[in-house]
VEXVEX-174139 format. One record per residue (C-alpha): x, y, z. Coordinates in nm, 3 decimals. Layout:
VEXVEX-174139
+---------+---------+---------+
|      xx |      yy |      zz |
+---------+---------+---------+
|       X |       Y |       Z |
...
+---------+---------+---------+
END
This chain:
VEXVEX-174139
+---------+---------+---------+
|      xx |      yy |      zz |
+---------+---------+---------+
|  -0.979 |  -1.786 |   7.602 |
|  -1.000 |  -1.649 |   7.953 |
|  -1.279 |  -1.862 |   8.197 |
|  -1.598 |  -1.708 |   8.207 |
|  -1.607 |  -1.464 |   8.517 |
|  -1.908 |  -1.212 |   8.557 |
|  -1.835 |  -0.856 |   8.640 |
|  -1.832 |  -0.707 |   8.980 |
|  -2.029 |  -0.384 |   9.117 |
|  -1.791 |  -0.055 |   9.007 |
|  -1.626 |  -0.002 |   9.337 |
|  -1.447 |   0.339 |   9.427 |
|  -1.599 |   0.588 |   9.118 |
|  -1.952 |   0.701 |   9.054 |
|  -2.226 |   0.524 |   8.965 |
|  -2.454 |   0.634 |   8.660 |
|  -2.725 |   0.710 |   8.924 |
|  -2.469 |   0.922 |   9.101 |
|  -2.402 |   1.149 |   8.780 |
|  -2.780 |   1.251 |   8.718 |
|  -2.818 |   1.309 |   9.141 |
|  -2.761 |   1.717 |   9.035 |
|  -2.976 |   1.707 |   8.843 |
|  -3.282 |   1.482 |   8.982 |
|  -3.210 |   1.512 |   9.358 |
|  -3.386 |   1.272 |   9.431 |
|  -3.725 |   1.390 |   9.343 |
|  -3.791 |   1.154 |   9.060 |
|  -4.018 |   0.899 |   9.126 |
|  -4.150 |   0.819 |   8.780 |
|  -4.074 |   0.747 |   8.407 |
|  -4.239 |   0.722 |   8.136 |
|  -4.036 |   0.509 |   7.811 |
|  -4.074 |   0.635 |   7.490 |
|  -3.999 |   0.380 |   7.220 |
|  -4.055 |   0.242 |   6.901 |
|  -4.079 |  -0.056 |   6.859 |
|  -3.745 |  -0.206 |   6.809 |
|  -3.557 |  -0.370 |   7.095 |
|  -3.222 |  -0.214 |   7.062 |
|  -3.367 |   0.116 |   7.075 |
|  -3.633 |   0.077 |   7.404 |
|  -3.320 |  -0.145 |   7.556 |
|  -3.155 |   0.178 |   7.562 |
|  -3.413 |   0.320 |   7.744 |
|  -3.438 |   0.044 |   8.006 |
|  -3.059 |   0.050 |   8.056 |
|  -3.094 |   0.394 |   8.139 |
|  -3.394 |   0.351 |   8.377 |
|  -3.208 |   0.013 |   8.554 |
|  -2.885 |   0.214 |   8.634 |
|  -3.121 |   0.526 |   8.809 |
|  -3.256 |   0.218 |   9.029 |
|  -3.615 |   0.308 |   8.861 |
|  -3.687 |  -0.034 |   8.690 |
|  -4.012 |  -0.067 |   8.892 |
|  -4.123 |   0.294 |   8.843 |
|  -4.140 |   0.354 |   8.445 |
|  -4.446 |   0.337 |   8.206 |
|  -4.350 |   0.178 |   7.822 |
|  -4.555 |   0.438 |   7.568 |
|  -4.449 |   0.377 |   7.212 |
|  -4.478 |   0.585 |   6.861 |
|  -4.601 |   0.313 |   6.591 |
|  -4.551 |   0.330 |   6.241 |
|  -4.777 |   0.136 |   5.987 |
|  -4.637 |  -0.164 |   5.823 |
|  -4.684 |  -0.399 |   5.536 |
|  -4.713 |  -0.302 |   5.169 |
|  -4.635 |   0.018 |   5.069 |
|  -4.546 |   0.109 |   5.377 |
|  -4.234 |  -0.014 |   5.386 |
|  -4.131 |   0.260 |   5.129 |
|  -4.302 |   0.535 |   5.349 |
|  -4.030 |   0.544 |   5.674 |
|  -3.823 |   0.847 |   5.551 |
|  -4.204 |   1.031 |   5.617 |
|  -4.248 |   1.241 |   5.945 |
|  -4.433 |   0.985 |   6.174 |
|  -4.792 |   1.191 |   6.164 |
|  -4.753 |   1.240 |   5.808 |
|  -4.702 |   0.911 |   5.729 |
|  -5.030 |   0.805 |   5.893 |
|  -5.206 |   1.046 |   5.686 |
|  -5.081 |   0.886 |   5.393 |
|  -5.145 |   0.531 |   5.521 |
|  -5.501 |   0.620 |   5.548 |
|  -5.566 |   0.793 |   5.279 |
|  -5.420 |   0.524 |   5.059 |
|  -5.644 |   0.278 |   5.282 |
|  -5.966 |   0.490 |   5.201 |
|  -5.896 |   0.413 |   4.838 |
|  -5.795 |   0.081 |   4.831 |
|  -6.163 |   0.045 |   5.033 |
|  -6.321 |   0.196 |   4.778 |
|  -6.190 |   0.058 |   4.487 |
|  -6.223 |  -0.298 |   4.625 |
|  -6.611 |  -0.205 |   4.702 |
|  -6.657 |  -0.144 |   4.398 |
|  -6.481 |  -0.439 |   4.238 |
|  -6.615 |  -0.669 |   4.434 |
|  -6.991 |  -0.519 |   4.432 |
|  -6.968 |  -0.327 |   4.792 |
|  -6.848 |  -0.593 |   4.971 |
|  -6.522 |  -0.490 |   5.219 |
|  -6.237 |  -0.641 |   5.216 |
|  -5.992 |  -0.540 |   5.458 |
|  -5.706 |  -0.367 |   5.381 |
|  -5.402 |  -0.596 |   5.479 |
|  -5.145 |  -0.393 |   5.745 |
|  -4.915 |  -0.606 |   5.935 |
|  -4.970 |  -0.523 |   6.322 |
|  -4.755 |  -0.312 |   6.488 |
|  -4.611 |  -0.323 |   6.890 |
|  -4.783 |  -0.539 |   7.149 |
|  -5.160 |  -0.493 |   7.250 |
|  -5.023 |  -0.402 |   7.591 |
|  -4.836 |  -0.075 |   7.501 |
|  -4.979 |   0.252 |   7.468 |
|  -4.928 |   0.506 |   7.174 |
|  -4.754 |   0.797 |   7.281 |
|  -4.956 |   1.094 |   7.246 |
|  -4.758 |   1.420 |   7.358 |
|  -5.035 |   1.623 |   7.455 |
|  -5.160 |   1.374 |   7.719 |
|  -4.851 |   1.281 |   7.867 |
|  -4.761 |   1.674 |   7.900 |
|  -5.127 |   1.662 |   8.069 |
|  -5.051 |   1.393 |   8.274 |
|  -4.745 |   1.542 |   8.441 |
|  -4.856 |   1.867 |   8.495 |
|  -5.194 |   1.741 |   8.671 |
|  -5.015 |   1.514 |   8.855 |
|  -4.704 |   1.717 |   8.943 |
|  -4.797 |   1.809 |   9.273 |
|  -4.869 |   1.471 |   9.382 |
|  -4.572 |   1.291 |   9.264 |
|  -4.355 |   1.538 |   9.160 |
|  -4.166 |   1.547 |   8.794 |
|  -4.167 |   1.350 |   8.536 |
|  -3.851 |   1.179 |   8.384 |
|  -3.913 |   1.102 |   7.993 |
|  -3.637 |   0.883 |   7.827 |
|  -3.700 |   0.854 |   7.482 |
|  -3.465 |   0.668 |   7.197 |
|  -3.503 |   0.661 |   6.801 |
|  -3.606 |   0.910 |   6.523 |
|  -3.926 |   0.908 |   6.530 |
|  -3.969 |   0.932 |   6.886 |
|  -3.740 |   1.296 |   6.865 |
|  -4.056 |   1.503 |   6.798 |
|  -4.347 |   1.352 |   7.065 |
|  -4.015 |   1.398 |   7.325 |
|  -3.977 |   1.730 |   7.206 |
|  -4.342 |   1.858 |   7.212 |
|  -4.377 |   1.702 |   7.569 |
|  -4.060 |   1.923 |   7.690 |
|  -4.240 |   2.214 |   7.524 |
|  -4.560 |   2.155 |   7.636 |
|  -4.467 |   2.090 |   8.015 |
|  -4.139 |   2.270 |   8.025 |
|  -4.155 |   2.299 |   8.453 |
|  -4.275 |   1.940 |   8.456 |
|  -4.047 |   1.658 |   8.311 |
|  -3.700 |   1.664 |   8.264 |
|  -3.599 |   1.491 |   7.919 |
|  -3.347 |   1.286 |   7.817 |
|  -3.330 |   1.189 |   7.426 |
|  -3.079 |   0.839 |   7.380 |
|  -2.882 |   0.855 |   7.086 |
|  -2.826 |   1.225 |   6.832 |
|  -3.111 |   1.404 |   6.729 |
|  -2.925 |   1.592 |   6.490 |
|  -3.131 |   1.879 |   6.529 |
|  -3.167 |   2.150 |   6.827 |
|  -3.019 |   1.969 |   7.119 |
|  -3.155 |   2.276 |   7.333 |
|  -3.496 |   2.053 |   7.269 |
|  -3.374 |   1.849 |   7.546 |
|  -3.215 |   1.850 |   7.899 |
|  -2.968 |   1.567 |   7.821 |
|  -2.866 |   1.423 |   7.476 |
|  -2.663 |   1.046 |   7.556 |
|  -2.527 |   0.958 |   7.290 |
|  -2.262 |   0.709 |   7.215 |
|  -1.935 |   0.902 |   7.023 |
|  -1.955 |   0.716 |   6.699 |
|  -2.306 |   0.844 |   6.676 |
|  -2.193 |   1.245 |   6.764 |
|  -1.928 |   1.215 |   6.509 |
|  -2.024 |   1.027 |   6.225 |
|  -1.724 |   1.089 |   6.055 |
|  -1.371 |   1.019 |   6.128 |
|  -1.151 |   1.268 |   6.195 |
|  -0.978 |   1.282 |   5.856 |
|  -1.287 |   1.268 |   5.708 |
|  -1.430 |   1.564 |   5.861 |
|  -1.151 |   1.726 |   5.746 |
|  -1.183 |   1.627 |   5.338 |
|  -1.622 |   1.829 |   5.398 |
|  -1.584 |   2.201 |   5.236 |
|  -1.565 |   2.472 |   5.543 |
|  -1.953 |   2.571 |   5.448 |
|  -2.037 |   2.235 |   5.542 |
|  -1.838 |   2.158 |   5.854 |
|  -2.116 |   2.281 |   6.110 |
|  -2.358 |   2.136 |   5.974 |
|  -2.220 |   1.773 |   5.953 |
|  -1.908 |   1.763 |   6.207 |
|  -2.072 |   1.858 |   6.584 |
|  -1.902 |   2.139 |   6.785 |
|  -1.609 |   2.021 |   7.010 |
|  -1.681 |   1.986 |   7.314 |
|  -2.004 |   1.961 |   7.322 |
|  -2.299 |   2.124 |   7.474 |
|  -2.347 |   2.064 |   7.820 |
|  -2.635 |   1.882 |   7.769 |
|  -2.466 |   1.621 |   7.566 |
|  -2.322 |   1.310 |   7.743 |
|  -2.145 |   1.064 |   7.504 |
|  -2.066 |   0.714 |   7.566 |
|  -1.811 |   0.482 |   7.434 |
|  -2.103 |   0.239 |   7.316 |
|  -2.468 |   0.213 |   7.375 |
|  -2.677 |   0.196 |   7.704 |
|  -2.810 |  -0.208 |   7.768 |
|  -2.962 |  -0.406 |   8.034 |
|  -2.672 |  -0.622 |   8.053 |
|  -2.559 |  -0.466 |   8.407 |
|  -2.413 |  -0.722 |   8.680 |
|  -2.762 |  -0.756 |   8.879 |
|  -2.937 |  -0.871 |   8.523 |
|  -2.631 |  -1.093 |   8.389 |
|  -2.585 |  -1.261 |   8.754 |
|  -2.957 |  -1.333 |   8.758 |
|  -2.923 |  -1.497 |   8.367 |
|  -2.662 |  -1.696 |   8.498 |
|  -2.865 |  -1.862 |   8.735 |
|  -3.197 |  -1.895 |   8.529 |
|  -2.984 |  -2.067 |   8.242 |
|  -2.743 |  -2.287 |   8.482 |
|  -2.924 |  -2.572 |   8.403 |
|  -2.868 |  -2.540 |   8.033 |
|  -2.533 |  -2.375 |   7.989 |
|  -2.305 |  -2.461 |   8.319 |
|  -2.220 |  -2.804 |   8.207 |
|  -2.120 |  -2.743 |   7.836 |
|  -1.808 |  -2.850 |   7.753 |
|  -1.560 |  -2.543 |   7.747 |
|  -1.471 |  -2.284 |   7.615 |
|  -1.810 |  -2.209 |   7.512 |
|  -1.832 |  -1.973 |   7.208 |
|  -2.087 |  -1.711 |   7.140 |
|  -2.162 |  -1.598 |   6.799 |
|  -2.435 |  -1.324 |   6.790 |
|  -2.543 |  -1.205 |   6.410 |
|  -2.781 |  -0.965 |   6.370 |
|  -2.845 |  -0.807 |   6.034 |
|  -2.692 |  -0.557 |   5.753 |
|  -2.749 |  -0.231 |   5.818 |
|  -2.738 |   0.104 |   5.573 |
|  -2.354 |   0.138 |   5.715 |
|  -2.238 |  -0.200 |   5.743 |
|  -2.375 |  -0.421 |   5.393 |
|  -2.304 |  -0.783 |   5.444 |
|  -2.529 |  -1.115 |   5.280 |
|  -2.342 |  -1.439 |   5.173 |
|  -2.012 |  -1.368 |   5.132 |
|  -1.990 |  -1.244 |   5.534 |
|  -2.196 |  -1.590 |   5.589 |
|  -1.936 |  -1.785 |   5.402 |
|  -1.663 |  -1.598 |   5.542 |
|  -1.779 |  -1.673 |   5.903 |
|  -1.821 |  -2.066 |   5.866 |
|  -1.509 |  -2.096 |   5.722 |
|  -1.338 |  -1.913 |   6.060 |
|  -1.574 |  -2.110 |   6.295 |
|  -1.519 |  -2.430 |   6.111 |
|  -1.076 |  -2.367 |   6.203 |
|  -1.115 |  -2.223 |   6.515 |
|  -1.392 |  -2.559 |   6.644 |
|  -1.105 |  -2.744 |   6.735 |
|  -1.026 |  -2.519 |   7.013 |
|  -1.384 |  -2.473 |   7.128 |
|  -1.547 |  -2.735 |   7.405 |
|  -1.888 |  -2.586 |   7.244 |
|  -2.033 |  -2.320 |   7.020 |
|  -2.368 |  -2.110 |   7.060 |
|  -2.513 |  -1.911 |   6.728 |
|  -2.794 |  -1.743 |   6.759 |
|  -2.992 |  -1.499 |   6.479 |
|  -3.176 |  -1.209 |   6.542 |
|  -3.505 |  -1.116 |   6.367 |
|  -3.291 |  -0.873 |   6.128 |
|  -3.100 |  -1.157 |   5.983 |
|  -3.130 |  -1.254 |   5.642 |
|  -3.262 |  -1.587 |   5.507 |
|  -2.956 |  -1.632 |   5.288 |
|  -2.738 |  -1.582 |   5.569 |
|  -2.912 |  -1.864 |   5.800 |
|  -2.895 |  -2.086 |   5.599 |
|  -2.578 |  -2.135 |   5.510 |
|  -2.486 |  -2.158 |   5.838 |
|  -2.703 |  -2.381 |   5.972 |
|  -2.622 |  -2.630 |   5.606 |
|  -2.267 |  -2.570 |   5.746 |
|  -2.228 |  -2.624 |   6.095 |
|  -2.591 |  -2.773 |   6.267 |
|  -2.492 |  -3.094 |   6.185 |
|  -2.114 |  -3.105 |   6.417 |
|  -2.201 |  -3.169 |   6.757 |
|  -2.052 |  -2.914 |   6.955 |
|  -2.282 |  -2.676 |   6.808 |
|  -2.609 |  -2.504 |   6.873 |
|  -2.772 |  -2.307 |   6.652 |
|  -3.080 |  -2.089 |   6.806 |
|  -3.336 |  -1.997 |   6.554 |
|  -3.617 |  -1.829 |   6.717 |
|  -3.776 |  -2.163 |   6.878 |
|  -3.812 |  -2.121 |   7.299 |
|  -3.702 |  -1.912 |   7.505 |
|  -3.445 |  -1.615 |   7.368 |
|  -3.087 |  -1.746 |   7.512 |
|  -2.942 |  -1.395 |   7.498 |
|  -2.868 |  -1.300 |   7.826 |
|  -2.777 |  -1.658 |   7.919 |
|  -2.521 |  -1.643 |   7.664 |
|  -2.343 |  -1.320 |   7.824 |
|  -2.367 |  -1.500 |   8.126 |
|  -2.156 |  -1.805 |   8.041 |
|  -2.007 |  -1.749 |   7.730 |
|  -1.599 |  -1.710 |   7.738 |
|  -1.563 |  -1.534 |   7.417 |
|  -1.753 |  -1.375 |   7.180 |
|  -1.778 |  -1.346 |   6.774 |
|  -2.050 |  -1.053 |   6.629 |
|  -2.139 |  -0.887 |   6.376 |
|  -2.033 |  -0.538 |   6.329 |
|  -2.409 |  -0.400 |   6.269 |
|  -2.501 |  -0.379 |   6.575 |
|  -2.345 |  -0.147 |   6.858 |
|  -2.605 |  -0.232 |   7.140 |
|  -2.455 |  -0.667 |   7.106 |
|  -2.118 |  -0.521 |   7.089 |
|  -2.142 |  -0.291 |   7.385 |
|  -2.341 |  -0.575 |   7.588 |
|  -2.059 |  -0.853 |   7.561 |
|  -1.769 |  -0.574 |   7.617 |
|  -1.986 |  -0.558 |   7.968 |
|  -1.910 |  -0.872 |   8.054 |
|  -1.536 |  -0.807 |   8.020 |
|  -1.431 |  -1.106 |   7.805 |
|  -1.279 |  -1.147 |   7.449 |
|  -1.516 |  -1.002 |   7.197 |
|  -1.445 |  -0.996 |   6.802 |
|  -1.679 |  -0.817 |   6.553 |
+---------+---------+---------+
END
């Protein structure tokens, strides 16, 4: 394991900024973030906004979908259509509870979505709200990332077409002309391999293997945008110095987030990954775990039964503050999960052995 060394600013190529400056020129002053809900998805977003040096100039808006219950069955729904149905299905549950309970209401359980703090996006009024203020501050950049946030950024290009200037963060699949940029990563443009586009029936081909090259609004990546650049992972370094610089090395990260519709993993992965950890401790001065909110019970625990109790290991389980960035600060190698591109993509940043 190489020592822990963070990365230096790109010298002699262009920056990120630098490749949108034909575009922008300049002129953009303001952002508005389209999310929803889930970190790796508005991280994206804030990645992007970072590396245009306008951290301190964007606006968080976020499409919400309801939760709890039935709901949970409800996500392949359009977003508006899905609220519909959640209140319809709320009327009725009102009423029939009114009645069984001699017309006293009882609320209708929903689990709460977002943070008080963030505002729904609504289309129409952000359209509004660039053209009005347009000639004060000039356009509007919209960076949006996630399905359901594909139609409120489309409607807002179509509703204030001279106005904002759009980018969508990973492939909407549909109409890419909906957009002024598409950035997505190259796993997500071509979701198959290339023998395996070969194996789909001609008929099929354009609708499920993406023209080569693509569009000129289409940027792809090699992974996915992060906040992990060398301002934010320099500053982590410092705020966690206290608790991380005087661990015993090599220090070992091991990030596990949760199984996903294309990578399916429970307690076999778990047992599979204490029994590596447990030969490769020898060679480790200390080892960091942390869980993410997608993991699964079963997977936890075994872990933490496993390995909590050796003392060259820390298990983080959602207690104090998140050690994340900390951990991509100082770590000198890295073991994750395969689900997640965005914890892949952040420790490959850093420039040190990663193994998924």
């Amino acid at each position: 394991m190489r020592p822990n060394r963070l990365p230096e600013q790109p010298v002699g190529r262009r920056s990120r900024a630098e490749v949108f400056e034909g575009v922008i020129n300049g002129a953009i002053k303001r952002v508005v973030v389209i999310g929803n809900g889930f970190s790796g998805a508005e991280s994206q977003c804030i990645g992007l906004v970072r590396a245009l040096g306008l951290s301190g100039c964007h606006s968080l808006y976020r499409v919400t979908r309801p939760r709890g219950g039935i709901n949970e069955w409800l996500h392949w729904l359009p977003v508006s259509l899905h609220k519909k149905v959640n209140y319809i299905i709320r009327q009725i549950y009102s009423r029939f509870q009114m009645e069984a309970k001699g017309n006293e209401v009882v609320p209708f359980s929903v689990q709460k979505t977002g943070l008080s703090n963030v505002l729904e996006a609504d289309a129409k009024q952000i359209a509004m709200m660039a053209c009005d203020t347009f000639d004060k501050d000039g356009p509007l950049l919209v960076v949006a990332s996630g399905r359901d946030t594909i139609p409120v950024a489309s409607s807002i290009k179509r509703l204030a077409p001279e106005n904002v200037f759009v980018v969508q963060i990973q492939h909407p699949r549909s109409q890419l002309n909906r957009f002024d940029l598409v950035i997505t990563p190259r796993h997500d443009y071509y979701p198959l391999t290339p023998h395996a586009q070969k194996q789909i029936p001609w008929f099929l081909r354009r609708w499920i293997t993406p023209r080569e090259p693509p569009d000129r609004c289409v940027v792809l990546t090699v992974g996915a945008l992060h906040q992990a650049d060398s301002p934010a992972l320099r500053s982590a370094a410092s705020v966690w110095h206290y608790d991380l610089s005087s661990l015993p090395k090599p220090l070992l990260v091991v990030n596990i987030g949760g199984p996903t519709r294309s990578c399916q993993y429970g307690v076999d992965l778990a047992k599979q990954l204490t029994a590596m950890l447990q030969n490769v401790l020898w060679s480790c001065g200390s080892l960091r775990i942390s869980f993410s909110r997608r993991t699964p019970e079963k997977v936890s625990k075994i872990l933490l039964k496993e390995l909590s109790a050796n003392p060259k290991v820390y298990i983080w389980v959602g207690e104090g503050p998140n050690p994340h960035m900390g951990h991509l600060a100082w770590a000198d190698a890295f073991v994750i999960t395969a689900d997640s591109v965005s914890m892949l993509s952040e420790a490959c940043t850093t420039g040190l052995c990663c193994r998924s």
